[in-house]
C-alpha positions as CSV (number, residue, x, y, z in Angstrom):
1,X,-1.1,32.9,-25.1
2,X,-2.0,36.6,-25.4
3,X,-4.1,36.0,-28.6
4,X,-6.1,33.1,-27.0
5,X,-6.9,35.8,-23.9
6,X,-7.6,38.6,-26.4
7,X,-10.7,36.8,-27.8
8,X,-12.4,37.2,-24.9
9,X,-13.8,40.9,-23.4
10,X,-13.6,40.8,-18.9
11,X,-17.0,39.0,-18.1
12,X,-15.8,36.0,-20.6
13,X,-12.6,35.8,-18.7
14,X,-13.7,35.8,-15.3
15,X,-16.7,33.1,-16.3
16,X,-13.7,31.3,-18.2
17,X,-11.4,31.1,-15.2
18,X,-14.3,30.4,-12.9
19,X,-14.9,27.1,-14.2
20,X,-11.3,26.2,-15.0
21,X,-10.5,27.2,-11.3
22,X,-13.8,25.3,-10.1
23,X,-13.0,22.1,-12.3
24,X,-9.2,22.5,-10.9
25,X,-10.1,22.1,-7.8
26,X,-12.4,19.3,-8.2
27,X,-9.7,17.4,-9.9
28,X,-7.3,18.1,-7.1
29,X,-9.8,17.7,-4.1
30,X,-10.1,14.0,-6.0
31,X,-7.0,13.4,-6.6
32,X,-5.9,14.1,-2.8
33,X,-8.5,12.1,-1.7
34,X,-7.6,8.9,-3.3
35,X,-3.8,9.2,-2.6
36,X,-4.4,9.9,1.1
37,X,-6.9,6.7,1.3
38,X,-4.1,4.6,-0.4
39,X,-1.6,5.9,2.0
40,X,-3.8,5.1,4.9
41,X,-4.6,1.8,3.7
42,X,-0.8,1.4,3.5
43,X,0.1,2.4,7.3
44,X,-2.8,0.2,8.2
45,X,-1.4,-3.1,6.7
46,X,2.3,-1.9,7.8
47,X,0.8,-2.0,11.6
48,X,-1.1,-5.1,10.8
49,X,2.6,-6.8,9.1
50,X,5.2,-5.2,12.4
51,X,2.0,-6.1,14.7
52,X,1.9,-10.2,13.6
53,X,5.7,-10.1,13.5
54,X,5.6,-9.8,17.4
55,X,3.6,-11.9,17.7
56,X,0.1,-10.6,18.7
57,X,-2.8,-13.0,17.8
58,X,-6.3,-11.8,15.9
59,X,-8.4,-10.7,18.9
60,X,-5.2,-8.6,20.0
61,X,-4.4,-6.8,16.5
62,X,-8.4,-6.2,16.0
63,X,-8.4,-4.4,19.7
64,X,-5.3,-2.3,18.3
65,X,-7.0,-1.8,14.8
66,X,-10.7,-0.5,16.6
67,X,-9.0,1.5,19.5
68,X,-10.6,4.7,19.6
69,X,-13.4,4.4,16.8
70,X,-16.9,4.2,17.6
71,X,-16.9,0.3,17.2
72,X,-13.6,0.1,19.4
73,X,-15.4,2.1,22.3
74,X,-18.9,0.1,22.1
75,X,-16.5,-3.5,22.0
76,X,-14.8,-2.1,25.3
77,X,-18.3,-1.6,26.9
78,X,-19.7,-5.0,25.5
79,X,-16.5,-6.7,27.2
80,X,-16.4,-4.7,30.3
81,X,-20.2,-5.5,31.2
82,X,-19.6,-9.4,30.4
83,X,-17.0,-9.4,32.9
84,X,-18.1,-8.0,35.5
85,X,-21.5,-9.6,35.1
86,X,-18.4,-12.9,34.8
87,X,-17.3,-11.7,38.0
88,X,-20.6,-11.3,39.7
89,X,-21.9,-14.5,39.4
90,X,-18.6,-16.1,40.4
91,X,-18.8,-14.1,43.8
92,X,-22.4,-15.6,43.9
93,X,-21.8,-19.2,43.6
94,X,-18.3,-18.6,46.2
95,X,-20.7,-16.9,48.7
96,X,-22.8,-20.1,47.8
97,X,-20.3,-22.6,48.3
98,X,-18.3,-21.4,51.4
99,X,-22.2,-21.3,53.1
């Protein structure tokens, strides 16, 4: 090992190990990235699995799935308006039966 290191004089070694430290941890960052994506994939169809086992139905498990995202939160809104615009035109046509 020391005869491969004494070829080079201090400014080749420190370019040397600048690239084999920057190519290192590109290969690591990568590496990471794609076992932590499999792992969350894996949780994910774990919750899906335990969620069907008891019983929850599509619509249910999709609400679980999107609580808290973006999509979850605009879903919530979307529902929340259609309801009470549900509700308001049911107190309307009470108000116009009981009349």
């Amino acid at each position: 090992m020391t005869e491969f290191l004494d070829k080079f004089n201090g400014g080749e070694l420190i370019g040397f190990v600048a690239v084999a430290g920057g190519l290192l941890c590109g290969i690591v960052c990568g590496t990471t990235s794609i076992i932590m994506d499999h792992l969350y994939k894996l949780r994910q169809l774990a919750l899906k699995q335990d969620m069907l086992n008891r019983g929850l139905t599509a619509d249910e498990i999709q609400a679980v799935l999107d609580a808290g995202t973006k999509a979850g939160r605009k879903e919530a809104r979307r529902r929340l308006a259609a309801s009470q615009r549900a509700d308001g035109s049911r107190e309307r046509s009470g108000e116009a039966v009981t009349q």
